[in-house]
N, C-alpha and C positions, 0 to 999 in steps of 0.2 A: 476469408469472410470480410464484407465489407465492414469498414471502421469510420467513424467521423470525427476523424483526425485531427482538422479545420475547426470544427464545432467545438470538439474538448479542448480545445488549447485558444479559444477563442477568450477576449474578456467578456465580453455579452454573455456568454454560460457563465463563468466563476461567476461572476455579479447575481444573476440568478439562481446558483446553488447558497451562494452568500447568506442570500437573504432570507431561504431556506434554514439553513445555521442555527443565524441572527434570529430568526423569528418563535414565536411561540412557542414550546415546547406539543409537541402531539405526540398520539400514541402509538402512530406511524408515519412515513413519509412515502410519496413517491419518489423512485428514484427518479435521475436524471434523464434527462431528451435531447442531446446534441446534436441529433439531425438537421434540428431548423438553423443551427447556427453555423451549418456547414458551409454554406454559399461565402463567410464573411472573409475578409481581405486578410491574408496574415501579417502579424507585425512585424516590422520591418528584420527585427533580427533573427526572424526564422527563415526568410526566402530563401533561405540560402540551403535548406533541406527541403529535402522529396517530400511533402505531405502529399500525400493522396484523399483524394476527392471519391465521393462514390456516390453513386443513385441510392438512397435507402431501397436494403432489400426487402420485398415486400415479404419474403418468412418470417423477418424481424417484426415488421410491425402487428403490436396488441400484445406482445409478449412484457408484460408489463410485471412479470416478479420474472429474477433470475433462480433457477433450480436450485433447486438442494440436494446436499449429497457428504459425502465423507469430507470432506475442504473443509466442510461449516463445521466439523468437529471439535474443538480445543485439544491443543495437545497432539497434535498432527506431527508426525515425523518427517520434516521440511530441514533444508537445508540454505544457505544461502553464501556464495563468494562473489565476493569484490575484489578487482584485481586491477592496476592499473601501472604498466610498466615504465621501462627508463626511457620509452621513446610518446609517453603519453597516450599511447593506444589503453582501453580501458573494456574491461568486461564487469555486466552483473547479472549473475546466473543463479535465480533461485530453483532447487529442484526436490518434488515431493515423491514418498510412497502412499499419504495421503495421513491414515490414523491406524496407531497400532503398530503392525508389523505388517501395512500392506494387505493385500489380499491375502498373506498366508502362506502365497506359496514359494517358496525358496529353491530358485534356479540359477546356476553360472557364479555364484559366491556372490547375491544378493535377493532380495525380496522385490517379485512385484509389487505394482503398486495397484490400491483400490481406488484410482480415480477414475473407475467405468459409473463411480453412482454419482458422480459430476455431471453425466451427461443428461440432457434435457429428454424426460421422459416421453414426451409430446412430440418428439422428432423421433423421425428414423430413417435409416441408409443413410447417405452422403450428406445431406442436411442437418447431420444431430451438430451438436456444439457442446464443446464442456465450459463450466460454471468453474472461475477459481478465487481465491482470493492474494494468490502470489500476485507481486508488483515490483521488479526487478525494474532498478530506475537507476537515469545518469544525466548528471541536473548540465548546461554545455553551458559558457559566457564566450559564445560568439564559438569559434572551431575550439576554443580549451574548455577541456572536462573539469567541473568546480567537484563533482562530487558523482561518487558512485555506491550505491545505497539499494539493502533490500533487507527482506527479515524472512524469519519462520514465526508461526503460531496463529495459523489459522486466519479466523475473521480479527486478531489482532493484526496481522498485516499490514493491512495499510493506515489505520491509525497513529501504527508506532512509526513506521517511515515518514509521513505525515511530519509528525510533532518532533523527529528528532531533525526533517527536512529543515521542518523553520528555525528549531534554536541556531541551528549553525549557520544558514545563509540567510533569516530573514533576520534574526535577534545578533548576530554578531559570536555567539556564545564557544567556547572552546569545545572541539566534536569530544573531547573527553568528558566531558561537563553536561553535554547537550546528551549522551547517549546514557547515561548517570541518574542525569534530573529525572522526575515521576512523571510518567503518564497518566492521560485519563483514556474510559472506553466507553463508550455508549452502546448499553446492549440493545436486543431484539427491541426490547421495552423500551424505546427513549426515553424513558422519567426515569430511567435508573443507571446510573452514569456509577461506574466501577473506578475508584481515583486511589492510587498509590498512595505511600507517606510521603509527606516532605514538602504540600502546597501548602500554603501560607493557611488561618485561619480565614482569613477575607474571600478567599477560592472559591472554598465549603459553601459563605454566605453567596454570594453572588450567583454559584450554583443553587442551592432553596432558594433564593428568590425569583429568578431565571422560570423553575417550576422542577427541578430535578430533582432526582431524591438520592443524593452522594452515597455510596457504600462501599466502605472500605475496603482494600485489597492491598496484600503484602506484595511486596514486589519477586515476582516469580515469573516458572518460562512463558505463563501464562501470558503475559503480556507482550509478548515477542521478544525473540531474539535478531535484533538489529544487528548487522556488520554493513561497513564501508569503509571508502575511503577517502577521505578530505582532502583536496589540493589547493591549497593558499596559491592565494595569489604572486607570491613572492617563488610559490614553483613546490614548496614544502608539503610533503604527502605524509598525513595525520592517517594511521589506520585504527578501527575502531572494532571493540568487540565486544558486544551487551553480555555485561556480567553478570543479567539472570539465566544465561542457558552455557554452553559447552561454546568454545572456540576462541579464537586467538588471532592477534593481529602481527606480522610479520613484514620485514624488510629484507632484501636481499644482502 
């Protein structure tokens, strides 16, 4: 399926989702449009990977909400490893049965999975596509891998990779510390933003005035279970394991 590779890794997007963010609080958004910003030049320190280019497909266009299906669930039985060995090759592999036990049915000494209601009901034969919210990421500075990062928990996914992406490589902060500290989530309802314990009182305020409306949430699987793994720059591999769900970080 065509992807607009160019466009999402483009600053011209970020700057205009930014300011989506940044702005107003609403009671919905549209999502993002990376196609028009596909045409644009990559920065220098990507050329050096294959991005691919594509003609927007025209089955895509007007498809302006993505499906719903079992993924949108909470509480999804997701998985997620980070792995990165003693020659710096590096995997991140998130993988689902979706919610529950699966579709239920139990073959070969595991459970299918139900992510057939991922798929786009509006398609059919070779053109359906499934809808997910895994985001299996590995952040690179130049050919060395800084970090390798993914989570379980649904549509927390990619907020909690998000926020624990920035404590560690944009704020400096220890991947122990950074996968520790409290998330926020912003649900269906943008005005009602789900925030952990532990932000500041000033947070809260800044959120009501913003236009949100904070509601408390204890920290649980709910909010993903993040693993990765940190490589300092000095070459040191920090592994990481969100203490609100099951798993564990190991060295050889």
């Amino acid at each position: 399926m065509a992807v607009p590779a160019r466009g999402a890794s483009s600053a011209a997007f970020a700057r205009e989702r930014a300011a989506v963010a940044s702005g107003p609080v609403t009671d919905s958004v549209r999502r993002g449009d990376a196609w028009p910003h596909d045409a644009a030049a990559l920065p220098a320190q990507c050329a050096a990977y294959p991005y691919a280019s594509a003609t927007r497909p025209a089955e895509a266009a007007g498809r302006d909400e993505a499906p719903s299906g079992a993924e949108d669930e909470a509480g999804s039985f997701t998985s997620h490893l980070a792995v990165v060995d003693a020659d710096g090759n590096a995997v991140s592999a998130t993988t689902t049965v979706g919610v529950l036990f699966g579709s239920g049915v139990y073959t070969g000494g595991f459970f299918l999975n139900s992510s057939a209601a991922n798929f786009d009901a509006r398609t059919r034969g070779t053109e359906r596509y499934a809808n997910s919210t895994m985001a299996p990421t590995m952040v690179l500075d130049g050919r060395d891998v800084r970090l390798v990062i993914g989570a379980a928990g649904s549509q927390y996914i990619q907020p909690a990779v998000a926020q624990v992406t920035m404590r560690i490589l944009a704020f400096g902060e220890d991947a122990g510390r950074a996968i520790n500290a409290p998330r926020i989530q912003t649900n269906q309802n943008r005005r009602e933003v789900e925030v952990e314990p532990g932000f500041s009182p000033a947070v809260y305020e800044a959120l009501v005035k913003a236009g949100y409306r904070p509601a408390s949430r204890v920290a649980d699987i709910t909010f993903g279970g993040v693993h990765g793994v940190h490589v300092r720059k000095d070459g040191t591999r920090v592994g990481i394991a969100d203490p609100r769900r099951d798993g564990a970080a190991r060295a050889p």
